[in-house]
C-alpha positions in Angstrom: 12.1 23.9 37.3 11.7 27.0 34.9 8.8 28.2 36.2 10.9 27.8 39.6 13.8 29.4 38.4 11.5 32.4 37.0 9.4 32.7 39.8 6.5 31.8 37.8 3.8 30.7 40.2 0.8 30.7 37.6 3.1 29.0 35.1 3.9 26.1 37.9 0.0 25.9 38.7 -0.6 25.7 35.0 2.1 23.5 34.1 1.1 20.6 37.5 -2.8 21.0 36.5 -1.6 20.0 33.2 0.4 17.0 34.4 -0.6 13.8 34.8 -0.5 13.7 38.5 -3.8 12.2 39.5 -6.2 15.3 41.0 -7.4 14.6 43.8 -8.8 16.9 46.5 -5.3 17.0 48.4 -3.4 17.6 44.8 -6.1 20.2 43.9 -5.8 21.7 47.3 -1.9 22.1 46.5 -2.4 23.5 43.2 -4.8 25.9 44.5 -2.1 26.8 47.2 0.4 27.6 44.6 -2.0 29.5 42.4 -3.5 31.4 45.2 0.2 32.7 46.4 1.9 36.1 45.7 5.5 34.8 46.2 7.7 31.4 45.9 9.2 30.3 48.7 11.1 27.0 49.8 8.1 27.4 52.0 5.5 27.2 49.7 7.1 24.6 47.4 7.3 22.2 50.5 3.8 22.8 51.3 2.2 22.3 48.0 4.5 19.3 46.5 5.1 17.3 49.5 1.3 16.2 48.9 1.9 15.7 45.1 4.5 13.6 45.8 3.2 11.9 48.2 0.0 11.3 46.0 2.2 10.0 42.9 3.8 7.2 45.3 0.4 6.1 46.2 -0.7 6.3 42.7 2.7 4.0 41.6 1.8 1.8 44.0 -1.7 1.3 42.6 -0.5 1.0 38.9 1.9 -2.2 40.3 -1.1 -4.6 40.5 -4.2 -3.8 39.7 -5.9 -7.1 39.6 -4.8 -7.7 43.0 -5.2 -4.1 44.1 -2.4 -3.6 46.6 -2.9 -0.1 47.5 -6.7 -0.8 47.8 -6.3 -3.1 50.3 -3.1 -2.1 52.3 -3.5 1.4 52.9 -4.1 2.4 56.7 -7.7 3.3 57.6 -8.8 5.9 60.3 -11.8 5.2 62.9 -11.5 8.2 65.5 -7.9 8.1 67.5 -7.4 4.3 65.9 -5.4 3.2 62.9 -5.4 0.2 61.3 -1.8 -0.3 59.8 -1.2 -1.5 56.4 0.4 -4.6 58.6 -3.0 -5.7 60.1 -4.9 -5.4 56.9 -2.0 -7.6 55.5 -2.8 -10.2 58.9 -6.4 -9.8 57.7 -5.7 -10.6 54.3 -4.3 -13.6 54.7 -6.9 -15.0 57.6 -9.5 -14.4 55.5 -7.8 -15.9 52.4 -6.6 -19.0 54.4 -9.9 -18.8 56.7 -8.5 -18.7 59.4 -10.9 -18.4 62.3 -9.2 -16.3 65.0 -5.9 -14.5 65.3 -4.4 -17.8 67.4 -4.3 -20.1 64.3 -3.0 -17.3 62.0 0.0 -16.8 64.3 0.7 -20.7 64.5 0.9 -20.5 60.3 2.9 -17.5 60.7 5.4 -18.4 63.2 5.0 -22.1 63.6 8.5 -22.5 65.4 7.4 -20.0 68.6 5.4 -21.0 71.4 2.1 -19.5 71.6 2.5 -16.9 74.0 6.0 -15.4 71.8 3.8 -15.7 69.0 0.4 -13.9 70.3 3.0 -10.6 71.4 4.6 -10.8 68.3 1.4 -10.4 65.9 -0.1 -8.2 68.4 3.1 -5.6 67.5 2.9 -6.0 64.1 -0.5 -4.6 64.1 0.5 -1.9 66.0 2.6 -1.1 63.6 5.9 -2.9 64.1 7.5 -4.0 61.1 8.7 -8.2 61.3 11.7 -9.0 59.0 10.8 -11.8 56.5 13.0 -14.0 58.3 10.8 -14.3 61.0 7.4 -15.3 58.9 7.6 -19.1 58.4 4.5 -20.2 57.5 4.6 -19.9 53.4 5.8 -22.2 50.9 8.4 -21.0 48.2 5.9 -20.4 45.7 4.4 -17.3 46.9 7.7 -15.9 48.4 7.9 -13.5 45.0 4.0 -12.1 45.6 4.8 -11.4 49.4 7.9 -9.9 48.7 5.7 -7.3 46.9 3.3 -7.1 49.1 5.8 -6.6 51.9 7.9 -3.4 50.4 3.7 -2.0 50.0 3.6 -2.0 53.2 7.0 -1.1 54.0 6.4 2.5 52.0 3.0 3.2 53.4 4.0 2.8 56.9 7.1 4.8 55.8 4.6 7.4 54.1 2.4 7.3 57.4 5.4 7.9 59.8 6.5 10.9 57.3 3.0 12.2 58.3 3.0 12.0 61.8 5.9 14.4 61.6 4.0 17.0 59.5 2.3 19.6 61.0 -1.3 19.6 59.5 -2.3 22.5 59.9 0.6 23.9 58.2 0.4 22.0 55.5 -3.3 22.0 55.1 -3.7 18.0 54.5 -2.9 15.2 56.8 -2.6 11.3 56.9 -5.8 10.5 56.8 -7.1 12.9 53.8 -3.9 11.8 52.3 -4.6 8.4 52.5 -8.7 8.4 51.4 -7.6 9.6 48.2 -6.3 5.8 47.7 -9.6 4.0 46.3 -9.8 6.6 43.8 -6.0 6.1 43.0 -6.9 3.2 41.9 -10.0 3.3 39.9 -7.5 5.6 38.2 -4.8 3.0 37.8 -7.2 0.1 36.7 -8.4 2.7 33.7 -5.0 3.2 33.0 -4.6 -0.2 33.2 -7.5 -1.2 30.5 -6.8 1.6 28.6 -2.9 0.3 27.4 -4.6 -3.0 27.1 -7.0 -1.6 24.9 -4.3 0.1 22.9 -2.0 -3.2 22.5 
């Protein structure tokens, strides 16, 4: 806020490549932005925190579990025109975990009380991106409720984070989801150091 207040740009620069927001090409890029400017503006600020922000909730979300690296594998991934939501990598998750051999048997564990066909439309939304309530999801036993809670307010932000996106012009703002979101694997390698490190120091 000083170097706000005193229209410091190079100060601010200084000051957020001194912090210990993780630098990543879209936080570098932002930086740069700052440092490259000849005057503040509510403008410029928008443009070159909103990605620092954004970065720093990715990068909490790394540091709440490393071992089972949440952000790692829940982040949305990009393949031309096609996302794959944080919600289907979720669905994958837990096929794979309970091998689970098509799609069919994971919605019968999911929603065991629906017919097949209410079940089948129902997964098929979420991974497009439609958020169930936990109400809905039947299928696990008590002991693991605490675990998918977490796992479910993951992918509650990042869908919130990717949605935020979609109403961003890119080319304003010089990043977009999918740059944004690529910065996640190396979020957390830098959260697991971090990790090791304070366990190291205790």
């Amino acid at each position: 806020m000083p170097y706000v207040e005193n229209k410091n740009l190079k100060g601010l620069a200084r000051a957020l490549r001194d912090s210990s927001t993780p630098k990543t090409d879209v936080t570098i890029q932002a930086i740069r932005l700052i440092e490259e400017s000849n005057q503040l503006s509510g403008t410029l600020l928008q443009k070159a925190l909103l990605p620092i922000i954004l970065t720093n909730t990715l990068y909490l979300i790394a540091c709440l579990d490393t071992k089972q690296e949440l952000l790692t594998n829940l982040y949305p991934q990009f393949s031309g025109a096609k996302i794959i939501f944080p919600l289907g990598r979720w669905l994958d998750r837990i096929r794979e975990n309970l091998e689970l051999t098509s799609d069919r048997a994971l919605e019968v564990f999911l929603l065991p009380n629906q017919d097949i066909d209410s079940s089948h439309r129902e997964v098929k939304k979420w991974r497009a991106g439609k958020m169930p309530t936990w109400k809905m999801i039947q299928g696990f036993s008590g002991k693991d409720i605490e675990q998918l809670n977490t796992g479910f307010a993951v992918i509650n932000i990042l869908h919130g984070i990717l949605k935020l996106m979609k109403s961003v012009d890119s080319d304003e703002f010089g990043f977009d989801a999918e740059s944004l979101f690529k910065t996640s694997p190396q979020l957390q390698a830098l959260a697991k150091e971090r990790a090791s490190k304070s366990l190291l120091a205790s």
